[in-house]
LUMDREN-242891 format. One record per residue: x, y, z of N, C-alpha, C in turn; residue in one letter; residue number from 1. Coordinates in steps of 0.05 Angstrom, whole numbers, plus 5000, padded with zeros to 4 digits. Example, Ala and Ser with C-alpha at 12.3 -4.5 7.8 and 13.67 -1.06 7.14 Angstrom:
LUMDREN-242891
<atom n_u="5264" n_v="4886" n_w="5156" ca_u="5246" ca_v="4910" ca_w="5156" c_u="5264" c_v="4934" c_w="5156" zakol="A" gunu="1"/>
<atom n_u="5257" n_v="4955" n_w="5142" ca_u="5273" ca_v="4979" ca_w="5143" c_u="5258" c_v="5001" c_w="5157" zakol="S" gunu="2"/>
***
This chain:
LUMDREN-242891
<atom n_u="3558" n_v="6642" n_w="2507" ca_u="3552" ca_v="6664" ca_w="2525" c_u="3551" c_v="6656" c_w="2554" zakol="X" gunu="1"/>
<atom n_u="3532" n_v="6642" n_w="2564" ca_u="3547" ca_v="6626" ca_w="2587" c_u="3566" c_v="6618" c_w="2599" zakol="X" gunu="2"/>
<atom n_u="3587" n_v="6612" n_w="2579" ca_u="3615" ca_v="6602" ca_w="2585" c_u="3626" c_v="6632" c_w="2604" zakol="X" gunu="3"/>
<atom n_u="3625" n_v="6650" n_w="2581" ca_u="3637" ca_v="6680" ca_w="2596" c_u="3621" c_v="6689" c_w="2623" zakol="X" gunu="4"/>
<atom n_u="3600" n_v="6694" n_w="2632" ca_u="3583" ca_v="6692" ca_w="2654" c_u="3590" c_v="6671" c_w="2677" zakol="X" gunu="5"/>
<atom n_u="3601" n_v="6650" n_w="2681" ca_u="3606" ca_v="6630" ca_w="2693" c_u="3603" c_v="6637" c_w="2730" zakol="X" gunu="6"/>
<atom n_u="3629" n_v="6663" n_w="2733" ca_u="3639" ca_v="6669" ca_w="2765" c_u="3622" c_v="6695" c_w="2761" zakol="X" gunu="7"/>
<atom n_u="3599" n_v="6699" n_w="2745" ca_u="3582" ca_v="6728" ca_w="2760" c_u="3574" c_v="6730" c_w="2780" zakol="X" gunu="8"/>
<atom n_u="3560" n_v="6709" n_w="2780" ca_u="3543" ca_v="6705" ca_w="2816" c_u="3559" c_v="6706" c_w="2841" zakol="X" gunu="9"/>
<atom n_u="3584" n_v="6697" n_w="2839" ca_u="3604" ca_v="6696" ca_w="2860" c_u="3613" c_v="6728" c_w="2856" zakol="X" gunu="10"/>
<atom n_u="3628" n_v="6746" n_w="2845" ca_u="3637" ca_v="6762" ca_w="2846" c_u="3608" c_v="6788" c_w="2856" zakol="X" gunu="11"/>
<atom n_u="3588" n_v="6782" n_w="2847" ca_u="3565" ca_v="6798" ca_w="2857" c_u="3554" c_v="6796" c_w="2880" zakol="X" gunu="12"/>
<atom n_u="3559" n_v="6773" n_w="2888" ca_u="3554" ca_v="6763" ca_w="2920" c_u="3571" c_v="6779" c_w="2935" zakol="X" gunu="13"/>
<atom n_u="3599" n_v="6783" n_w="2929" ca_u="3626" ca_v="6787" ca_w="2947" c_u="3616" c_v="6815" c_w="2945" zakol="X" gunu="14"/>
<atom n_u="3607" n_v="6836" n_w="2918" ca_u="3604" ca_v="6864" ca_w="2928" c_u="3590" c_v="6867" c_w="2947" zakol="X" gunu="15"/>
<atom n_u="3557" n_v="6850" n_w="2943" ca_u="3539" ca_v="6858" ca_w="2951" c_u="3542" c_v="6861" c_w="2979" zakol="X" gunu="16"/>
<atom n_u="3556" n_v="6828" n_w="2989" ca_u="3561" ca_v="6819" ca_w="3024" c_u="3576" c_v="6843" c_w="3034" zakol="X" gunu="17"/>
<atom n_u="3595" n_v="6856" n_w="3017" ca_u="3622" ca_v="6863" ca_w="3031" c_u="3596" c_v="6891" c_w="3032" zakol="X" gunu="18"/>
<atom n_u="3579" n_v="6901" n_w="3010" ca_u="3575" ca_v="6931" ca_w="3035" c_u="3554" c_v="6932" c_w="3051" zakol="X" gunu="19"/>
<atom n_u="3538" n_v="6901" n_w="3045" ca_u="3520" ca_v="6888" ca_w="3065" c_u="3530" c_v="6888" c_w="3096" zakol="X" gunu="20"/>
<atom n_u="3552" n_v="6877" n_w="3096" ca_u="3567" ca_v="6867" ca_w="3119" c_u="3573" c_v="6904" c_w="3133" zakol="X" gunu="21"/>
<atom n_u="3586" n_v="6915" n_w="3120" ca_u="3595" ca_v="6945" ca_w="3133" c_u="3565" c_v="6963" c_w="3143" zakol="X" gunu="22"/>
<atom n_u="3550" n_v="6964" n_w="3131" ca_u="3520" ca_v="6975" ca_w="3142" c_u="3510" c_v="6958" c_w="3166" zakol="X" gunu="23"/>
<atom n_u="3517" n_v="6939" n_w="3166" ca_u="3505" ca_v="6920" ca_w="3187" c_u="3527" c_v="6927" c_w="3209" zakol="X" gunu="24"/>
<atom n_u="3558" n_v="6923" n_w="3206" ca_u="3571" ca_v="6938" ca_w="3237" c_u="3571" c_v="6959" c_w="3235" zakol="X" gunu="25"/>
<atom n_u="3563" n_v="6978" n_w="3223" ca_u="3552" ca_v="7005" ca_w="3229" c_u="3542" c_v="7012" c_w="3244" zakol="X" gunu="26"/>
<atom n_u="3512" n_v="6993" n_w="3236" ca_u="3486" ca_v="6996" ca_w="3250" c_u="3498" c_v="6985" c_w="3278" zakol="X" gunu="27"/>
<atom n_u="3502" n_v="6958" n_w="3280" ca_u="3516" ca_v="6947" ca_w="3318" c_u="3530" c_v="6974" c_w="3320" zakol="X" gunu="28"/>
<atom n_u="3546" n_v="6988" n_w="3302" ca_u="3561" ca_v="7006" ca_w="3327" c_u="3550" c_v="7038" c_w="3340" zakol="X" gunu="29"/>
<atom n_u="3535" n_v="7033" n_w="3326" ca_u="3520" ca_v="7056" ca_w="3329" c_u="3502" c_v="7055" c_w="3350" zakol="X" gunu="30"/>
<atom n_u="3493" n_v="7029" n_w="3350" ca_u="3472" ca_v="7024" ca_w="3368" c_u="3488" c_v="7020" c_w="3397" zakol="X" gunu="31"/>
<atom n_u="3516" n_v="7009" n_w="3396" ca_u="3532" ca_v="7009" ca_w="3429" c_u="3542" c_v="7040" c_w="3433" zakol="X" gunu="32"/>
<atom n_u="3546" n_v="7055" n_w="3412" ca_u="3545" ca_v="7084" ca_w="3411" c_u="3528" c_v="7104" c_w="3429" zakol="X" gunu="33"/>
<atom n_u="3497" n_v="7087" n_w="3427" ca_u="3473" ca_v="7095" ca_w="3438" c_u="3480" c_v="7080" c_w="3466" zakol="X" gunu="34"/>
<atom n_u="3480" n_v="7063" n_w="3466" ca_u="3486" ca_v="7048" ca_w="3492" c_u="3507" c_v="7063" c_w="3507" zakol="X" gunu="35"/>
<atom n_u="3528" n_v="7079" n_w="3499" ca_u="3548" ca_v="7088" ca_w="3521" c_u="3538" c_v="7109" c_w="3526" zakol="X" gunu="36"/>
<atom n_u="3533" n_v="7125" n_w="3508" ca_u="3520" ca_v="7150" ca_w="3521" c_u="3500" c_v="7155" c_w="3532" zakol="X" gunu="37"/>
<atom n_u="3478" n_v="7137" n_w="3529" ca_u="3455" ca_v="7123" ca_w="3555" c_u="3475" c_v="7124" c_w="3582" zakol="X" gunu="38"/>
<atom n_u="3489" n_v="7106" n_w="3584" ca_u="3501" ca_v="7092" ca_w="3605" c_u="3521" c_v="7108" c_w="3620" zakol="X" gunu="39"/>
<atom n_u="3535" n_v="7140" n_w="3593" ca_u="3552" ca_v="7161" ca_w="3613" c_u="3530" c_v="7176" c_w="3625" zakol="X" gunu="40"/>
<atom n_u="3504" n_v="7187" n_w="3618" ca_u="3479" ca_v="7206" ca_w="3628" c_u="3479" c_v="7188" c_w="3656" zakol="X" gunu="41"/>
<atom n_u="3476" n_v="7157" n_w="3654" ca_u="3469" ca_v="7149" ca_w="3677" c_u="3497" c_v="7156" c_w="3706" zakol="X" gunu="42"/>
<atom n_u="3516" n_v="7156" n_w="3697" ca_u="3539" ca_v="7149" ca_w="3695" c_u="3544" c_v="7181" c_w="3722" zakol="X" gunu="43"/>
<atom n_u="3536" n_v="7195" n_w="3707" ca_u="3537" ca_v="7233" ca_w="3722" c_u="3513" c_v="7232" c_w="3745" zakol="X" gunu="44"/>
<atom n_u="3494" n_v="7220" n_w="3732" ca_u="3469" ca_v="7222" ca_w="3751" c_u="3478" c_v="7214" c_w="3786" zakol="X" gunu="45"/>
<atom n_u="3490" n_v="7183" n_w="3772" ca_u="3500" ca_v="7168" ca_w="3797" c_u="3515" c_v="7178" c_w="3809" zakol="X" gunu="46"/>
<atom n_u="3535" n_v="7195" n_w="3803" ca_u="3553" ca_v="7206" ca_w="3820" c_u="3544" c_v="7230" c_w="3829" zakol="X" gunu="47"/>
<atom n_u="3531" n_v="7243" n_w="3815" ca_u="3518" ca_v="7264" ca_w="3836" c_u="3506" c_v="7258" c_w="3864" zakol="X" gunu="48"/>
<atom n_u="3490" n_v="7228" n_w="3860" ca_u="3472" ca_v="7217" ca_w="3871" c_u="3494" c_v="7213" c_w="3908" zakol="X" gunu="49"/>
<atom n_u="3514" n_v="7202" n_w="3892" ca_u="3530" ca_v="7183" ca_w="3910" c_u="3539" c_v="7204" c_w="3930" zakol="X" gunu="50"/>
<atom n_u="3548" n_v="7231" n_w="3913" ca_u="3564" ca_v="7248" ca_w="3924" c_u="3551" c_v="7273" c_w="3947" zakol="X" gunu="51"/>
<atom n_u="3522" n_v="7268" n_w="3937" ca_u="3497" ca_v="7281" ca_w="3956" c_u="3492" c_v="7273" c_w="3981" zakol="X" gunu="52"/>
<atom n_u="3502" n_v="7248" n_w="3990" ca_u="3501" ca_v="7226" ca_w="4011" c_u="3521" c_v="7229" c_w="4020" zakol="X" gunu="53"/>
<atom n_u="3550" n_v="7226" n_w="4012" ca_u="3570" ca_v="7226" ca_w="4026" c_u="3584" c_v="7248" c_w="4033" zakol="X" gunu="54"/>
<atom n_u="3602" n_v="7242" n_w="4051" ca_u="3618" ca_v="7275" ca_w="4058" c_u="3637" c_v="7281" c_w="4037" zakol="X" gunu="55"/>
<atom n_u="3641" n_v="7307" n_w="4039" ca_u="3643" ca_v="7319" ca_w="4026" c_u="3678" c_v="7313" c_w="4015" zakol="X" gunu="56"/>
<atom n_u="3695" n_v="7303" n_w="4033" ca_u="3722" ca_v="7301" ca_w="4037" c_u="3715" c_v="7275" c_w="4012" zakol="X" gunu="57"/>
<atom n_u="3709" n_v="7261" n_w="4000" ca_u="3703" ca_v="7238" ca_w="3990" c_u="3694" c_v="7228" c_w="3965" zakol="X" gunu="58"/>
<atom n_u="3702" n_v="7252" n_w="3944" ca_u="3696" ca_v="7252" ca_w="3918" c_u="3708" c_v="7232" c_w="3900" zakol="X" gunu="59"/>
<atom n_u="3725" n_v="7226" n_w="3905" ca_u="3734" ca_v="7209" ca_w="3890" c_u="3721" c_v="7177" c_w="3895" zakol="X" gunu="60"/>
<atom n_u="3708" n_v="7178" n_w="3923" ca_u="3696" ca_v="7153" ca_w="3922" c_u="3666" c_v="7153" c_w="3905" zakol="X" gunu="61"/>
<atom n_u="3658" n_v="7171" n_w="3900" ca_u="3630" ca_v="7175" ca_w="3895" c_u="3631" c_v="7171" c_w="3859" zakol="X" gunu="62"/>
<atom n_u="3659" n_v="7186" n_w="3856" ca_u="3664" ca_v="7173" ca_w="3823" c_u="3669" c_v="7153" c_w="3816" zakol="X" gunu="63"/>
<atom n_u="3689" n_v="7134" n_w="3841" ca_u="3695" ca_v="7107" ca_w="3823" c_u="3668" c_v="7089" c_w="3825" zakol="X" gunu="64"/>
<atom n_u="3648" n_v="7095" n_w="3855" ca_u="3626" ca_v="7075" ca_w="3845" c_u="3608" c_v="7089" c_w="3828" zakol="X" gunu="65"/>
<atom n_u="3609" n_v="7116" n_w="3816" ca_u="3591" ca_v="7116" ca_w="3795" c_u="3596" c_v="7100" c_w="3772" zakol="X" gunu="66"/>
<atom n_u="3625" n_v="7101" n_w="3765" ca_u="3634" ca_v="7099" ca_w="3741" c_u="3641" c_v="7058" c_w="3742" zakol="X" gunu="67"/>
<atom n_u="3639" n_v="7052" n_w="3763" ca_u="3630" ca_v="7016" ca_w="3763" c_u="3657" c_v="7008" c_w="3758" zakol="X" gunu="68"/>
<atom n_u="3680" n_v="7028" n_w="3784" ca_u="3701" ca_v="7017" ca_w="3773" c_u="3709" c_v="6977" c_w="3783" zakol="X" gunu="69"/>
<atom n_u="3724" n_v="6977" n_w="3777" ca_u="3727" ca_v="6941" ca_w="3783" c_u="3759" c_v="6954" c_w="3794" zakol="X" gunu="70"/>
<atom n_u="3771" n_v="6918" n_w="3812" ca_u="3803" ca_v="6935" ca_w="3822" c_u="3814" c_v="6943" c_w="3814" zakol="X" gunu="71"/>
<atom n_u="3812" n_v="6935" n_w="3780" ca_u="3847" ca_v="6953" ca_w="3774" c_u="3838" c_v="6973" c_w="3765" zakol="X" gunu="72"/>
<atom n_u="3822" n_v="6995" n_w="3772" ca_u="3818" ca_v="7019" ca_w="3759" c_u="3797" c_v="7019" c_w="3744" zakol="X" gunu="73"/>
<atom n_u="3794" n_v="7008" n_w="3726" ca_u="3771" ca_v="7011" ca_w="3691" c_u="3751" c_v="7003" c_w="3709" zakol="X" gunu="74"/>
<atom n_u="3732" n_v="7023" n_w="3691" ca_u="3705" ca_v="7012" ca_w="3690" c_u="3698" c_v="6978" c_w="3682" zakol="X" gunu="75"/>
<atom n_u="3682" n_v="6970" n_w="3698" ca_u="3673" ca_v="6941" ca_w="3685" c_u="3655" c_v="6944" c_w="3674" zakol="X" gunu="76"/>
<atom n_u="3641" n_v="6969" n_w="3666" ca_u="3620" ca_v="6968" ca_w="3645" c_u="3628" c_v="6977" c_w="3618" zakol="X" gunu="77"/>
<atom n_u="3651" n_v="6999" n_w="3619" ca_u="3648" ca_v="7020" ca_w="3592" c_u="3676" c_v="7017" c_w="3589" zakol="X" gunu="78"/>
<atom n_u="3691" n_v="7009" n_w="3562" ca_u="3714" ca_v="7007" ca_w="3558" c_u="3731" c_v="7037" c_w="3570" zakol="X" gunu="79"/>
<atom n_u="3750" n_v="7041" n_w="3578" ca_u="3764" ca_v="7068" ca_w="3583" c_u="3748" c_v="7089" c_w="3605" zakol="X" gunu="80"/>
<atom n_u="3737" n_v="7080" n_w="3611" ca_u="3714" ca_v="7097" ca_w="3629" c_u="3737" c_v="7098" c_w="3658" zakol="X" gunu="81"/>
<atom n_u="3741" n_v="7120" n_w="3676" ca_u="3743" ca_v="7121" ca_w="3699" c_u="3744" c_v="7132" c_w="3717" zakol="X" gunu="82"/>
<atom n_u="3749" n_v="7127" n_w="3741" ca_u="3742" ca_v="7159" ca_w="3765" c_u="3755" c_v="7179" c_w="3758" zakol="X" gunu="83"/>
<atom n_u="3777" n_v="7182" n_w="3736" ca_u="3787" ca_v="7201" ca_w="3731" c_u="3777" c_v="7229" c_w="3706" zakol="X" gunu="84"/>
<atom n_u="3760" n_v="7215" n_w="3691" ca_u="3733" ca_v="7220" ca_w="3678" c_u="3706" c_v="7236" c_w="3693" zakol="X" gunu="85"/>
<atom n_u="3707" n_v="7235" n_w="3717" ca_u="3681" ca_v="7244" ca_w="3734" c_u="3702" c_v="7267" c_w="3746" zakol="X" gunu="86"/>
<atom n_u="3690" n_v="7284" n_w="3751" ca_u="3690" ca_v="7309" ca_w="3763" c_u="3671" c_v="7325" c_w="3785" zakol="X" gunu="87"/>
<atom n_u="3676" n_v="7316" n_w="3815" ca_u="3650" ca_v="7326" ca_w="3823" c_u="3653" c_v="7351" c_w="3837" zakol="X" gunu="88"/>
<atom n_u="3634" n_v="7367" n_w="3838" ca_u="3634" ca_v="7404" ca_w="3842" c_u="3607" c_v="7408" c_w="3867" zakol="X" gunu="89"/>
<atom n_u="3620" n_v="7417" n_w="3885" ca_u="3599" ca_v="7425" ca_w="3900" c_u="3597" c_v="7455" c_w="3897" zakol="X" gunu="90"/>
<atom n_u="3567" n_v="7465" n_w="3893" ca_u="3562" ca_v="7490" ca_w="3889" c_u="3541" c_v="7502" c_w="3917" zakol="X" gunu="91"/>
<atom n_u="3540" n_v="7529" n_w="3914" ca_u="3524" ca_v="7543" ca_w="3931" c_u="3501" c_v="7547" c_w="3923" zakol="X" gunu="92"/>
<atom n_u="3485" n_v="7564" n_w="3944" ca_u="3456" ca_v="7567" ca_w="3927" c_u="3457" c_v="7584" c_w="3901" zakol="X" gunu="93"/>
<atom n_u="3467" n_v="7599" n_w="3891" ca_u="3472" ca_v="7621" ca_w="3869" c_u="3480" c_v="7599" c_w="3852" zakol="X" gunu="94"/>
<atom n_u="3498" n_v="7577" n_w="3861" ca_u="3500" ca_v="7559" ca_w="3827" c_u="3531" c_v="7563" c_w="3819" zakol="X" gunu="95"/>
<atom n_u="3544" n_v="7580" n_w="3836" ca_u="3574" ca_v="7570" ca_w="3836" c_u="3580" c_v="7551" c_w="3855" zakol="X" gunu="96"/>
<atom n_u="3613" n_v="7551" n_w="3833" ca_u="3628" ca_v="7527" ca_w="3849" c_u="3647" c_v="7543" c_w="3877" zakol="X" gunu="97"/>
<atom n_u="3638" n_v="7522" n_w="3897" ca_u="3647" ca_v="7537" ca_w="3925" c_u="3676" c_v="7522" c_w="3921" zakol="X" gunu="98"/>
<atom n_u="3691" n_v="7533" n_w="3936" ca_u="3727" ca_v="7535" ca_w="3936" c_u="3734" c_v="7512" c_w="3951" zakol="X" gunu="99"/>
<atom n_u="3716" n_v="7524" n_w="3977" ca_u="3726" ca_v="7496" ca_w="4006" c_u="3705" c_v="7494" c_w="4020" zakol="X" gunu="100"/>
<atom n_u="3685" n_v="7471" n_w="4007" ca_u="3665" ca_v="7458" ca_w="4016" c_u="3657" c_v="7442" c_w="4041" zakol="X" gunu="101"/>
<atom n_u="3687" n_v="7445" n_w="4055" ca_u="3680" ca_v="7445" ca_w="4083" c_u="3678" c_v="7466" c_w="4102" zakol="X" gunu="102"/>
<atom n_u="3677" n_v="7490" n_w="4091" ca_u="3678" ca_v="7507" ca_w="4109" c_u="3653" c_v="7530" c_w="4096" zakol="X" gunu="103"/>
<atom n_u="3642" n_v="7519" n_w="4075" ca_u="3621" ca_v="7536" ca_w="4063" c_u="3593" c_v="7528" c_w="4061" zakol="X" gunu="104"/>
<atom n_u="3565" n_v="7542" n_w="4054" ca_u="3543" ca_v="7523" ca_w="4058" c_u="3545" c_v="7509" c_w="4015" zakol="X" gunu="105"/>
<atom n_u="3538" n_v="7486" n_w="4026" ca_u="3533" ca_v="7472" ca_w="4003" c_u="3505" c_v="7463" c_w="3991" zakol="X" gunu="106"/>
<atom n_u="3491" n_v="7483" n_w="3970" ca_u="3465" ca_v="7477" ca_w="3965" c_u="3455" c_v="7456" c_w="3945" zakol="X" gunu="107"/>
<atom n_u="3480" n_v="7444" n_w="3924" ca_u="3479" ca_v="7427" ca_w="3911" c_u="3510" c_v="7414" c_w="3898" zakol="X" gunu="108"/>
<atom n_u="3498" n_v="7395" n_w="3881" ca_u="3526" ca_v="7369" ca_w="3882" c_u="3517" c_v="7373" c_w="3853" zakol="X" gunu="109"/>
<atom n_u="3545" n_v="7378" n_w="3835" ca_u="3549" ca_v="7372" ca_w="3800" c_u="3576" c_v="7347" c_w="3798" zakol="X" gunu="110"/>
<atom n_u="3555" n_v="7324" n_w="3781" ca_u="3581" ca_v="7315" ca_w="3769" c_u="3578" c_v="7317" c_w="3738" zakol="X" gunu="111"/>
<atom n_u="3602" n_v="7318" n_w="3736" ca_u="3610" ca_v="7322" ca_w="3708" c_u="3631" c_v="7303" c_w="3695" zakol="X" gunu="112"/>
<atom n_u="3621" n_v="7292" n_w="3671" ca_u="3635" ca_v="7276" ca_w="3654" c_u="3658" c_v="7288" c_w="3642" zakol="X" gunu="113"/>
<atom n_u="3683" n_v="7285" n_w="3636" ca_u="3707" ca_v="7302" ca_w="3620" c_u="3717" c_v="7289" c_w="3613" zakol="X" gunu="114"/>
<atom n_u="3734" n_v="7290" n_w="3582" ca_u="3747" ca_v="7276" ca_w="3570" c_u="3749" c_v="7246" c_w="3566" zakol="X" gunu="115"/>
<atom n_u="3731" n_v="7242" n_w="3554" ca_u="3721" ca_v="7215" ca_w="3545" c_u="3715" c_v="7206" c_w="3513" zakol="X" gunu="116"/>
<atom n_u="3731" n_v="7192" n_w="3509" ca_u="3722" ca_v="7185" ca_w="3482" c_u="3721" c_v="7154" c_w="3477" zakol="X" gunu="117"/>
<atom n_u="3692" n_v="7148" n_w="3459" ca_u="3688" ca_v="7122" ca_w="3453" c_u="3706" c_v="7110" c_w="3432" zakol="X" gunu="118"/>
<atom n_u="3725" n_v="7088" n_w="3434" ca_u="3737" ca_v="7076" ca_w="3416" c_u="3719" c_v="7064" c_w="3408" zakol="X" gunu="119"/>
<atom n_u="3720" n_v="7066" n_w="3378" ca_u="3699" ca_v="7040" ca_w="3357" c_u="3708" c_v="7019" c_w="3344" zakol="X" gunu="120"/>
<atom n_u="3698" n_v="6993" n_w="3343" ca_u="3702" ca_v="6965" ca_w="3341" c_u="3715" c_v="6970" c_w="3307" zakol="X" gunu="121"/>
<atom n_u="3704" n_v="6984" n_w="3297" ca_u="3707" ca_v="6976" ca_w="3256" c_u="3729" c_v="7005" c_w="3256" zakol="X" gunu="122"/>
<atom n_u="3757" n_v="6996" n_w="3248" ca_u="3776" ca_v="7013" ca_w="3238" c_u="3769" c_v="7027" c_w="3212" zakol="X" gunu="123"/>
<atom n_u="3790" n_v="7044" n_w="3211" ca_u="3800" ca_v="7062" ca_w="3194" c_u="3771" c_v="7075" c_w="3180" zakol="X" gunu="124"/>
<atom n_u="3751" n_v="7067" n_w="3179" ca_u="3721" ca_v="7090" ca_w="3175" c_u="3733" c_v="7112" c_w="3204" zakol="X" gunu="125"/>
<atom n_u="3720" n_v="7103" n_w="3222" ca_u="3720" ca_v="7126" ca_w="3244" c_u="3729" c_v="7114" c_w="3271" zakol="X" gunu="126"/>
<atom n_u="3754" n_v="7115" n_w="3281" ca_u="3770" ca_v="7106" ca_w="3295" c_u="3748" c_v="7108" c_w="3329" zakol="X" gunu="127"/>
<atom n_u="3745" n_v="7131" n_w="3329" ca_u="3732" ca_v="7145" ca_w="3364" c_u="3715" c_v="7166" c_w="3356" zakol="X" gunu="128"/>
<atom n_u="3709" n_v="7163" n_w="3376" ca_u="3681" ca_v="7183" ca_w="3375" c_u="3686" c_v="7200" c_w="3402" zakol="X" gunu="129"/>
<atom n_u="3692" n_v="7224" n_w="3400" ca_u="3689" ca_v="7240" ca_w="3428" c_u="3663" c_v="7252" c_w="3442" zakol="X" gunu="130"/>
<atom n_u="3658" n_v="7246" n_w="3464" ca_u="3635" ca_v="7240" ca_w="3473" c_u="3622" c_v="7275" c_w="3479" zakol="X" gunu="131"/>
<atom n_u="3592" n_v="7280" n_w="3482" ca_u="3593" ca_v="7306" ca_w="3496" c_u="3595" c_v="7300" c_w="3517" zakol="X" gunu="132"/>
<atom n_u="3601" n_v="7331" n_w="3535" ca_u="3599" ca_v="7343" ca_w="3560" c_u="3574" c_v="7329" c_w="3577" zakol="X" gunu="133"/>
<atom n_u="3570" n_v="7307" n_w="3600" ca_u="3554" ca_v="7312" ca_w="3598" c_u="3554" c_v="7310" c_w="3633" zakol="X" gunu="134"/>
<atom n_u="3535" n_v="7319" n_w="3655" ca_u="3529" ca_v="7335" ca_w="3672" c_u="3500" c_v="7332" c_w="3686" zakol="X" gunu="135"/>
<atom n_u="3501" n_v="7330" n_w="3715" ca_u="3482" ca_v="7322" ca_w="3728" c_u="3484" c_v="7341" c_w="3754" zakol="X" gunu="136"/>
<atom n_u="3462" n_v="7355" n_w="3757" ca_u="3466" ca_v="7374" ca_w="3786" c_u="3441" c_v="7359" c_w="3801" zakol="X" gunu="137"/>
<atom n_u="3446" n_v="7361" n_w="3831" ca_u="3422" ca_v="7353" ca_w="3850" c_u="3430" c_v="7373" c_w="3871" zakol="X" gunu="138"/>
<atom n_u="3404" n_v="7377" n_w="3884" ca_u="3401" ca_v="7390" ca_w="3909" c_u="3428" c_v="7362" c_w="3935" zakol="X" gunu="139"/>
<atom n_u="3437" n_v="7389" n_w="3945" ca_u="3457" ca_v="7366" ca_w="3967" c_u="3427" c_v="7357" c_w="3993" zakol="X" gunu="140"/>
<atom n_u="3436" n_v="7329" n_w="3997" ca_u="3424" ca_v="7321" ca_w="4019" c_u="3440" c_v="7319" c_w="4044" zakol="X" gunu="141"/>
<atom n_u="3437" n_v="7298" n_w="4055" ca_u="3458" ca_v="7297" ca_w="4079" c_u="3493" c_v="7301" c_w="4077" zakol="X" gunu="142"/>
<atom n_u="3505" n_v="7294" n_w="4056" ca_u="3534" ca_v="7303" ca_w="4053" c_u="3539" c_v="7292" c_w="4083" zakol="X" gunu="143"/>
<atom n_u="3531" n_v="7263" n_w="4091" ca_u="3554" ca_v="7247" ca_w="4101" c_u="3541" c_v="7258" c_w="4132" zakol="X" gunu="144"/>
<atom n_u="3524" n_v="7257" n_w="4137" ca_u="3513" ca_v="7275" ca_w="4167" c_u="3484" c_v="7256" c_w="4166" zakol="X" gunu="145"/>
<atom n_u="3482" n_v="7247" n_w="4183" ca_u="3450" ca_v="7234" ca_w="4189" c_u="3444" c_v="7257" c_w="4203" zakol="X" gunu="146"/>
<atom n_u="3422" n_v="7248" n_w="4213" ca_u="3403" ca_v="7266" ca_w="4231" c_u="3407" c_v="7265" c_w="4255" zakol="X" gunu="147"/>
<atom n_u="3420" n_v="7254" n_w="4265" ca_u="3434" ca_v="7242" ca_w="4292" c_u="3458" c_v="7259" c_w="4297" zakol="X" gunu="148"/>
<atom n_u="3480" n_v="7275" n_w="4274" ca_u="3501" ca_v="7284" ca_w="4274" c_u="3519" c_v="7271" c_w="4270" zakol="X" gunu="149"/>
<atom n_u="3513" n_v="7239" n_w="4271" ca_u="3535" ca_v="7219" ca_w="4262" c_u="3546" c_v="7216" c_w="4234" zakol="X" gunu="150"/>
<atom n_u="3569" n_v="7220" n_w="4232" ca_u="3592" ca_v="7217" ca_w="4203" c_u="3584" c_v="7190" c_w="4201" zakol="X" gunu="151"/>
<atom n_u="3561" n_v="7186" n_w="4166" ca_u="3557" ca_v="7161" ca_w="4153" c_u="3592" c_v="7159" c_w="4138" zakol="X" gunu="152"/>
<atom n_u="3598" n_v="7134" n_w="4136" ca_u="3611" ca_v="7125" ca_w="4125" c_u="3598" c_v="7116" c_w="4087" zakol="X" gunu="153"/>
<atom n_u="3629" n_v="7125" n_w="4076" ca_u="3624" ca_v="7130" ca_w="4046" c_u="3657" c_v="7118" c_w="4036" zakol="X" gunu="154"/>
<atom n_u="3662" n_v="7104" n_w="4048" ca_u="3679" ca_v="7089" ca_w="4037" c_u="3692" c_v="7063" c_w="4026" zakol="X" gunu="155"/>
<atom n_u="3668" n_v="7045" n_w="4018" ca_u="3659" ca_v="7020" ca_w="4010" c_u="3684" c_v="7003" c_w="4028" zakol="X" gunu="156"/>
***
């Protein structure tokens, strides 16, 4: 009886590890899962933030330092992340989007996250994950005007 039993322990090991091992990068991916979408919320905030300060001609600078671009484009934080991802909207007091923000009053700054999706480390389970919508409004502050009337510079 023993003789037949010999490779049990080995073959029960290999199921056990193999769906041991898949719940365990699950769990890591789930958890950098949590980590990106932490990090896009922060991601909208900042560019609202950026875009409340600077003038208004200058959106695109306010997205690439939200989004932590590095030179060649990408984010150095978030795989695929980039200024082209951020969307920023200046609105009026009513909460629409104004047309031509230099020639209109501007009561607040929206950025918005679009078309983003997380690639995930463990194939063929679930390739990407498409991210939500996600969106940050602030009251506009200076928009690139001190108190002096002097044009701050917003172009790193």
């Amino acid at each position: 009886m023993k003789r037949r039993q010999r490779g049990l322990a080995t073959v029960e090991f290999a199921i056990i590890s193999t769906v041991l091992m898949i719940v365990l990068f699950g769990i890591i991916e789930m958890g950098r899962a949590l980590f990106v979408m932490n990090t896009l919320a922060e991601v909208t905030r900042r560019a609202a933030r950026v875009a409340t300060v600077c003038p208004v001609g200058t959106p695109g600078y306010a997205a690439s330092i939200a989004a932590f671009e590095g030179s060649g484009g990408g984010s150095r934080l978030i795989s695929g992340l980039s200024a082209g991802n951020l969307v920023i909207e200046y609105l009026d007091p009513d909460g629409a989007v104004v047309p031509d923000p230099a020639t209109a009053t501007v009561a607040f700054v929206r950025a918005r996250l679009v078309n983003f999706t997380l690639d995930l480390a463990i194939p063929f389970i679930l390739p990407s994950i498409p991210m939500p919508p996600f969106s940050a409004t602030l009251p506009a502050e200076s928009l690139g005007f001190s108190r002096a009337g002097v044009l701050e510079t917003c172009t790193g």
